[in-house]
C-alpha positions, 0 to 999 in steps of 0.5 A, a space after each residue: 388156317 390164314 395168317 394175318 397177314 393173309 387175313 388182312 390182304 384178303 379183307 383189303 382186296 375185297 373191300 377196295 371192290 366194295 367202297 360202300 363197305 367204308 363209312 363216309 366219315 372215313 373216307 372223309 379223313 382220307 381226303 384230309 389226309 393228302 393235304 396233309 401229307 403234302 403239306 408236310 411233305 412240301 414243308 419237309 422238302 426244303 430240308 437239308 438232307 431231302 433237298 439232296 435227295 431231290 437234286 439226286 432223282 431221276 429227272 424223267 419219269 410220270 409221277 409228279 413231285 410236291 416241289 415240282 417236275 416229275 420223276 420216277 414212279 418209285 423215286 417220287 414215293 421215295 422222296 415224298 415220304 422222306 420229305 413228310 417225316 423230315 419234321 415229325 410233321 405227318 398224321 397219327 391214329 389211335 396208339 401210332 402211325 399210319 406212315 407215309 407210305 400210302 399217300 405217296 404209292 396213291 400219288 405215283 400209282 393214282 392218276 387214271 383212276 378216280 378219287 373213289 379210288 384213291 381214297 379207298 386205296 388210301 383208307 385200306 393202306 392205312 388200316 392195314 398199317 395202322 393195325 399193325 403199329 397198334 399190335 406192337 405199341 406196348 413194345 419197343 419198336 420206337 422208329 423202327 414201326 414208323 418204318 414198317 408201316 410206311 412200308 407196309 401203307 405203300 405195299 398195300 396202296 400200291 398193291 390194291 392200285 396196280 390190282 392185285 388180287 389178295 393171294 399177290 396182295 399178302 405176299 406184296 404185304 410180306 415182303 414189305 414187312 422184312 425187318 427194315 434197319 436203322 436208328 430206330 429213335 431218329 425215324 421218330 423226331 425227324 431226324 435227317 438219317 431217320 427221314 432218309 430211312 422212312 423214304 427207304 421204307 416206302 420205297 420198299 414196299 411200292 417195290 415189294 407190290 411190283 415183286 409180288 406182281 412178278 411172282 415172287 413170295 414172302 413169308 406169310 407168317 411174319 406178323 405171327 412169329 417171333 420177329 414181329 413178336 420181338 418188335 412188339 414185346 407183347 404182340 396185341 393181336 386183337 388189334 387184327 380183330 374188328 374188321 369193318 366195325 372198327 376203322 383206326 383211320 377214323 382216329 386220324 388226326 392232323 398234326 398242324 405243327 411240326 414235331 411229336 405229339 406230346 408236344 403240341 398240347 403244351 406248345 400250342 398252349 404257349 401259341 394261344 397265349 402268345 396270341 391273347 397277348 396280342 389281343 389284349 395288348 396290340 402288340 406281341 410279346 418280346 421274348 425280353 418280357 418273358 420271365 418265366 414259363 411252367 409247363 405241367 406235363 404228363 408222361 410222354 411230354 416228360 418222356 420225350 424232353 428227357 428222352 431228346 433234350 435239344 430237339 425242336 421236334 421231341 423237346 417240348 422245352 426247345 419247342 416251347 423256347 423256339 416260339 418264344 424267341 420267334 413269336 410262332 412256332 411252323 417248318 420255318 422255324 423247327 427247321 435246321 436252318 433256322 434253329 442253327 442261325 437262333 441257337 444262342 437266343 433259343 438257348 438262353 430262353 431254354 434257361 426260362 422254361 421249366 418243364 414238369 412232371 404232372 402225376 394227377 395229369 399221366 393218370 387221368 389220360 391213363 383212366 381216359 384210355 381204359 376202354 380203349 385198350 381193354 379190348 387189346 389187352 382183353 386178348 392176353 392170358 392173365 399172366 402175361 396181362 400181370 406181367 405187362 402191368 408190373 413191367 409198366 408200373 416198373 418203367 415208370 417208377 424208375 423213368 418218373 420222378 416220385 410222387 410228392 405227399 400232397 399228390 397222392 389224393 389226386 392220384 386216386 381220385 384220377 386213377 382208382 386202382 379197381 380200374 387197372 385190376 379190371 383192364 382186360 375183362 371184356 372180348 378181345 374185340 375191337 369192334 366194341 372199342 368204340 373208336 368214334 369216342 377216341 381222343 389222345 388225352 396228352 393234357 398240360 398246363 401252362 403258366 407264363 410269368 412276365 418281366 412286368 409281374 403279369 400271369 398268363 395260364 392256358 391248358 390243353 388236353 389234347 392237341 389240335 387237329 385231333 380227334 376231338 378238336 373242333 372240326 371246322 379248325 381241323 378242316 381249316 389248319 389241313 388246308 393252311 398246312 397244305 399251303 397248295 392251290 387245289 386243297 379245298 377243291 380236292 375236298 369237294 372233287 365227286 368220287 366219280 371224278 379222275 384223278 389228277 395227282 396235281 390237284 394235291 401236290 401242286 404248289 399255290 
């Protein structure tokens, strides 16, 4: 019998030979997500932490870099996924992350090849990193799955690249999932050691691809076992079911600001009022008009502010104060540089910010993603489903403020208990988890009061760039992101045409 890991390298070889076997739509986001990448990992380059590392590569090699020159194959994927997690400013799917790794293995290994090619290298990357963030999302893996998809996304690239068949491919795969160290929070709010562990990460699994070449093994069963077991606290293994019918990478969605995703909605929200004001006004807003702000949040938002108070890239209330001071919030002004040089002025409008638990808004998103993780959840006995339950109901009852009397109706209304008792009665199948419905519901609301008695309010419910959002706007925000000469060509380049590395990653 195969193990997973053997299962997916064995889907994703067959399927690198069959590109019709990927559905247009999904090829499509893949092309988006290079931009992306390269514009966070153009924007992430000028960092502190990355900038070093970049003045210590290798200054010959055939890969070429985002910020110009070329270095070595594995130095520039080094480089180029530290420097796209270097502002939390990468690219999301369904529960998680895809990583930095597959972009980045397809830009050192890609050249020679065609588009087509490089795009189902891309696409089978991140599915295959992608399963496995979302087997492991109920557990506390926290940076540390970031790590290990990235890993895992510039394996599989670089494996599929460099032609490995599927028995070298599980191998490749099984040496990049080895447990990485680190601290596991920093990875996620683009923490400079933790950026520096993502660089590592890919780094890693582009080697493990070369290891495998050369004949050396890993051990198969590690997706089956107890260390990824106690990663994911509850594995969901029917995450590696679905196959073909359900494809993560068509959830991708762009982050168009720096910072995590529960972030944006609110942030964004307080950018659109900025923007109205102008609009109405012909003028921008002072931060000295600003009386107040409410922010109304569900879980993660809250989570986060309480989780990394302080940071422009977890902390919905910095973020929020950093716009506000600024007057826009991009990788300028989320960077070290500027946040150190504004610290006194982003303090005192921190004082203005109020930010909010929303009940009725955690469990309306809640109901919003039922259908989604019943299939998951689905693939559990019944007692580890209760368990899983009461722990979570646990976690919030001592990390959530309570909930006040004249809540608990709308409570009820946005979450009938029925729903929760029925969560996981259906196959434990991705296949009818209809992924093509996905929206990551992180909804908030918005009021801003200003010094003159004016009241501006705004709602959000899921970030821009997402899936959901307006797709015109997402293609537009990609390519003001990326900020490179060649982004929308490399969106219209045929398939059958080369591929050339520097229609991506060179600058305007």
């Amino acid at each position: 019998m195969s193990t997973t890991i053997e299962t997916l390298a064995t889907w994703a070889a067959g399927r690198f030979r069959e590109p019709a076997a990927i559905p247009a739509h999904v090829r499509l986001r893949a092309r988006l997500r290079h931009l992306s990448q390269a514009g966070a990992a153009r924007a992430g380059a000028a960092e502190p932490t990355v900038a070093a590392l970049r003045e210590a590569l290798p200054r010959r090699g055939s890969a070429p870099l985002v910020t110009g020159g070329s270095s070595s194959r594995v130095a520039a994927v080094r480089h180029h996924a530290a420097a796209a997690a270097a502002l939390a400013f990468g690219d999301d799917l369904f529960l998680g992350s895809a990583g930095h790794g597959g972009p980045a293995a397809t830009w050192a290994l890609g050249r020679g090849r065609t588009v087509g090619e490089v795009l189902g290298a891309t696409v089978l990357a991140d599915e295959v990193a992608g399963r496995i963030v979302t087997a492991a999302a109920l557990g506390p893996g926290g940076g540390q799955l970031e790590r290990l998809a990235t890993a895992a996304g510039a394996a599989v690239a670089a494996g599929l690249l460099g032609g490995l068949e599927a028995p070298a491919l599980a191998h490749a795969l099984a040496l990049a999932l080895v447990p990485l160290d680190g601290p596991a929070w920093a990875a996620r709010a683009g923490d400079a050691a933790g950026a520096l562990a993502v660089g590592e990460a890919a780094a890693r699994g582009f080697e493990a691809a070369e290891l495998a070449r050369a004949g050396a093994t890993g051990d198969l069963g590690l997706l089956d076992g107890p260390a990824f077991a106690a990663l994911a606290g509850t594995p969901l293994a029917a995450a590696f079911t679905g196959l073909d019918e359900a494809w993560l990478v068509g959830t991708l969605g762009f982050r168009l600001h720096p910072g995590l995703p529960p972030v944006h909605p609110p942030l964004q929200g307080v950018l659109e009022i900025l923007a109205r004001h102008v609009r109405a006004a012909d003028k921008p807003l002072r931060p000295d008009q600003v009386e107040s702000v409410r922010l109304r949040c569900s879980a993660p938002a809250w989570a986060l502010h309480r989780a990394a108070p302080g940071s422009a890239l977890a902390d919905v209330r910095r973020a929020v104060a950093t716009a506000l001071v600024a007057g826009g919030y991009g990788p300028v002004e989320a960077g070290a540089a500027w946040q150190a040089e504004h610290a006194e002025a982003v303090a005192a409008m921190e004082e203005r910010v109020r930010v909010e638990h929303d009940w009725t808004r955690t469990l309306a998103a809640l109901r919003a993603h039922l259908p989604f993780l019943d299939p998951l959840l689905a693939g559990l006995d019944r007692c580890p489903r209760r368990a899983l339950l009461r722990r979570a109901a646990g976690l919030a009852a001592r990390e959530l403020p309570r909930p006040a009397v004249e809540d608990l109706a709308g409570m009820a209304r946005a979450l009938p208990l029925g729903a929760l008792f029925r969560l996981g009665g259906g196959p434990a199948d991705l296949a009818g988890a209809r992924l093509d419905e996905w929206q990551p519901r992180l909804d908030a609301g918005v009021e801003l009061f200003t010094t003159r008695g004016g009241r501006w309010p705004e709602r959000r419910t899921i970030p821009e760039g997402a899936p959901g959002w307006s797709w015109a706007a997402t293609v537009e925000g990609v390519l003001a992101k990326h900020a490179g000469a060649g982004g929308r060509a490399w969106l219209e380049t045929p398939e059958d045409a080369g591929f050339e590395p520097e229609a991506i990653l060179a600058p305007a």
